[in-house]
N, C-alpha and C positions, 0 to 999 in steps of 0.2 A: 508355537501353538498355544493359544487362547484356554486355559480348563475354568472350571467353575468351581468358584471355593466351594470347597470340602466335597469335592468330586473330583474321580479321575475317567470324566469324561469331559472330552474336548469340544468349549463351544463352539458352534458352526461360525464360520468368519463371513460369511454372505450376512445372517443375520446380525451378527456386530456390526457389520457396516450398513447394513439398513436402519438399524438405531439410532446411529450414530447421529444421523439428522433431526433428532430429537436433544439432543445436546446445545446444536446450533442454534434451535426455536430457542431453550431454557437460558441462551445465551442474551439471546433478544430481548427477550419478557425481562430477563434482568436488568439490562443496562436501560431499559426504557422506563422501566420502574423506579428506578434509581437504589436496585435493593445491595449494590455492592459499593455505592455511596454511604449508604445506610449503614449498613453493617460496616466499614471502615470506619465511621462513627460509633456506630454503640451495638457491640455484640448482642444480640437474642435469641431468643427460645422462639419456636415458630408462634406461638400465641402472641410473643412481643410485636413480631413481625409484621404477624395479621392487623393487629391494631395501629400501626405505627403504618402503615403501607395501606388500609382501608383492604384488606385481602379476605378470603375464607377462611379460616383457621387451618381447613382439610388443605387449599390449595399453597399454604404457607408451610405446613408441613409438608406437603410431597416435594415443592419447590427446595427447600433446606434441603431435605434429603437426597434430592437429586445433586445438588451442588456437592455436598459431604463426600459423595460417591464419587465425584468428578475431580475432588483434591483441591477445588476451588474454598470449601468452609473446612472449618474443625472445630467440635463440640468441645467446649471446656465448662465444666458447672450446668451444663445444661443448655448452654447458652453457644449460638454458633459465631466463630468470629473466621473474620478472610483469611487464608493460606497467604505468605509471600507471594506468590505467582499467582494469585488473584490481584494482589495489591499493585505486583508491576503491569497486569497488563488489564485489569479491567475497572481500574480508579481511573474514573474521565479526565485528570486534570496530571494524573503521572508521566512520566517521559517515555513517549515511546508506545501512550496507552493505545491497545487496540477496541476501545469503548466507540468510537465514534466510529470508526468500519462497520463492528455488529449491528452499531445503531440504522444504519441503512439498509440493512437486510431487513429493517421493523417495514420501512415505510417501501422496500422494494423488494420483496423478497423472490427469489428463485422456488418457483412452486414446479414439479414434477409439470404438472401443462405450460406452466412459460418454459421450461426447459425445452417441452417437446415443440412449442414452436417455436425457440430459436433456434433446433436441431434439422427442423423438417427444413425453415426456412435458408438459414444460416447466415441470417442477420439479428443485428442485438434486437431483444424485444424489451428493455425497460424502457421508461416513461412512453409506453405502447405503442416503442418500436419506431420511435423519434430518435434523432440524430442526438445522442450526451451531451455532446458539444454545443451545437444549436442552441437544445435546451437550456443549458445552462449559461449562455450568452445573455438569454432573454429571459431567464428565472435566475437573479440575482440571490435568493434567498437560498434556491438548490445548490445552485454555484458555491455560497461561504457553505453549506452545511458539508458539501461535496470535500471542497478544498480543505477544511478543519479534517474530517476525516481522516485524510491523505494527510496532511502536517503531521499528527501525530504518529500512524503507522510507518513515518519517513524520518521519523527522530533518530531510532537506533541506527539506519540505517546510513544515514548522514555523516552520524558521527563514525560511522567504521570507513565511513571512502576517507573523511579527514585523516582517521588516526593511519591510514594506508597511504595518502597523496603523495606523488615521487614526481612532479612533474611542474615544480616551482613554484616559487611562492612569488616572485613581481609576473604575476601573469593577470591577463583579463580574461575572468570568466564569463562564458556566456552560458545560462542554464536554458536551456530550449524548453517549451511548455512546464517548467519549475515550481507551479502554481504557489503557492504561502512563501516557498523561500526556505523550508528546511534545510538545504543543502548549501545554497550561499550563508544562511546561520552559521552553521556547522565550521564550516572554510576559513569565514573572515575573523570568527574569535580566535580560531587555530593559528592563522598566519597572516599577522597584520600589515603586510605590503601585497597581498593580493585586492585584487577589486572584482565586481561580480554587476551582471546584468540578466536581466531574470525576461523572459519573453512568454508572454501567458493573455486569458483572454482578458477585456478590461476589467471586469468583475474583479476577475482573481487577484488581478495585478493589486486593487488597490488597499487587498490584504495584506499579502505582500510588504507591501510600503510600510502598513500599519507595524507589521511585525519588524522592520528593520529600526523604526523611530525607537519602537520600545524597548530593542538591544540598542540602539544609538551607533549601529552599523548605517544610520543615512548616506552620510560624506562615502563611503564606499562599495555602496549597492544601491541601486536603482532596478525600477519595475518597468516595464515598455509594455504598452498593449501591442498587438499584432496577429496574426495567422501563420502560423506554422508552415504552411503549404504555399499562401499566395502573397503576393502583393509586394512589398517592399521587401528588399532583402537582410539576411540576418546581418546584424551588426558586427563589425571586425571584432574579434576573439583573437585569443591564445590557446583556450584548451575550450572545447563545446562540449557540453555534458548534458545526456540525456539520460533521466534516470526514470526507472517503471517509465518510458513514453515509447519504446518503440514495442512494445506489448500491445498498444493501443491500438498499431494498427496494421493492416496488411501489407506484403511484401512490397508490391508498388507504392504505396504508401510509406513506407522507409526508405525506400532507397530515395524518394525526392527528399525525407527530411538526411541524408546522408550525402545526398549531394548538394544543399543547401546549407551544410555544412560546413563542406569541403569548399564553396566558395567564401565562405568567409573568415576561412585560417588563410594565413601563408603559408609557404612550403615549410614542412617540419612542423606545422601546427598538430594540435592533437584533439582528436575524440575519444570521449570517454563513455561507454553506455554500462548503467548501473542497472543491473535486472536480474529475476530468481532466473537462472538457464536449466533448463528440462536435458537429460540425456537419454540414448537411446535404445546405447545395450547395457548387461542385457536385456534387459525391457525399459521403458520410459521411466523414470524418476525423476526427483523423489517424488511419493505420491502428493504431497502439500504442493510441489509446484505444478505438476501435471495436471490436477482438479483446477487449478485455475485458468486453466483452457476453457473450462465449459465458465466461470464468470467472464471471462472473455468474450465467449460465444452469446451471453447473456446481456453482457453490458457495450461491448465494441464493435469491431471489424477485425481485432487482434488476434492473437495469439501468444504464447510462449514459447521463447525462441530458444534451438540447440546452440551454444557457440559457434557450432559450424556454418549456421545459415547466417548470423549475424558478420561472422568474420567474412560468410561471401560477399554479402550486400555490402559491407564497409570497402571491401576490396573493389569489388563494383562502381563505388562510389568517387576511385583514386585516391583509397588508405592503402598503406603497406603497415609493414611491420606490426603484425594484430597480435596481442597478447593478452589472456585472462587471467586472472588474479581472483581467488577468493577472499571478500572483506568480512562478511558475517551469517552466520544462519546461513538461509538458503542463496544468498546473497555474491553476485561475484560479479567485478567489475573488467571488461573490456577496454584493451585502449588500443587505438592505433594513430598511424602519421598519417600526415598528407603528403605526397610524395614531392 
């Protein structure tokens, strides 16, 4: 139960969580500002701020203060400087930063009416209810801003399937829609006789690439344009790894990316799906992964999947042997054979 300092009366938790979405805006306004760039440079007073940011003195002071509240700043001398856990997660250039996620909420955000129409309708309504994918085939600039994005919130994330992989190291991976390559990153510094193949749309792929020259993993990762769904089929694998993609999309919609899978392992091959899994008693959890049903319902045709529905599709698909593993956070990876 929620009280109110220096009261013993309990605040209402409807209203905390209606607030709450006032956090997420200040989140925005932030990292668009660059005021957590800023201040990991040079701690200030909200007057510093104002001046240094072109801001109102009043709206520089409510903004500080709101961050103080939130554990994000702390006051020393006057002056406000970043908490650790501002610094790990909202410096754009940190490992792992979630600055380029919030940043998208600037230029797309979930407003209570696009919620209510992609509820009524219950199709994604971002870039006004055009297909993400499409879209960012043919807006190259959405596509890298997208993709960057996703690299950085898939950094931690990468690195805990590495520090967990039990499933060999002379194996060829194949990442099914992998976009930047965080996960082949991740892999091939950990274990230098694996090799990695990354399948994403041209756009992404030729991130991707970028990112592999600049670790100097070229000689053993490659980028492949292609379609998920159609056309030629995936390239022979060892282990196929889908990570946050079968979120993306709806049941029928998995089971063909699971049985385009399963054609391209041999027997004994493996899948791997890396995703936050929602459970169901006693009630759905945890709330961080269950809210993202409704960006789902915002930006895909997805969902958030229980382990159970996953291990059926994969079953479905001719995997046996389906086993979960938790890597990190909310984070737990599935794997099964192909029979």
């Amino acid at each position: 139960m929620i009280r109110l300092p220096g009261s013993d009366t309990p605040a209402p938790r409807v209203y905390d969580l209606y607030i709450a979405g006032r956090a997420s805006a200040l989140l925005a306004v932030g990292v668009r500002l660059g005021v957590f760039r800023h201040l990991g440079a040079t701690p200030n007073t909200p007057d510093e701020l104002a001046a240094a940011l072109d801001l109102a003195p009043r709206g520089a002071a409510a903004l500080l203060r709101s961050l103080e509240t939130l554990g994000l700043t702390e006051r020393r001398d006057g002056r406000h400087h970043l908490t650790d856990a501002a610094r790990a997660d909202l410096l754009p250039d940190a490992h792992g930063s979630l600055a380029g996620l919030i940043d998208l909420d600037f230029d797309h955000p979930m407003t209570p009416g696009s919620l209510l129409d992609a509820i009524r309708s219950g199709s994604q309504s971002v870039y006004g209810g055009g297909d993400v994918w499409e879209e960012h085939a043919e807006d190259t600039d959405a596509a890298r801003r997208f993709t960057q994005a996703m690299h950085s919130i898939s950094e931690r994330p990468a690195q805990a399937l590495a520090d967990a992989w039990r499933w060999g190291e002379d194996v060829r991976l194949l990442d099914v829609g992998g976009g930047s390559g965080a996960y082949p990153l991740a892999l091939l510094k950990r274990f230098p006789r694996l090799t990695a193949e990354l399948l994403d749309l041209a756009p992404v792929c030729a991130e991707a690439r970028r990112r592999f020259r600049d670790a100097g993993l070229q000689d053993r990762a490659m980028a492949t344009p292609g379609d998920l769904f159609e056309g030629a089929a995936y390239p022979a694998a060892d282990v196929v790894l889908f990570s946050q993609i079968v979120h993306d999309w709806a049941p029928p919609d998995c089971a063909l990316l699971f049985a385009r899978a399963a054609a391209a392992l041999q027997p004994g091959g493996r899948v791997l799906v890396h995703e936050k899994l929602v459970t169901v008693e006693p009630r759905p959890g945890p709330v961080a992964t269950v809210l993202v049903d409704l960006d789902m319902l915002f930006w895909t045709e997805g969902k958030q999947y229980t382990f159970a529905e996953v291990a059926a599709m994969l079953e479905a698909a001719g995997f046996e042997d389906v086993a979960v593993v938790p890597t990190t956070g909310y984070w737990s990876v599935v794997s099964a054979r192909r029979k």
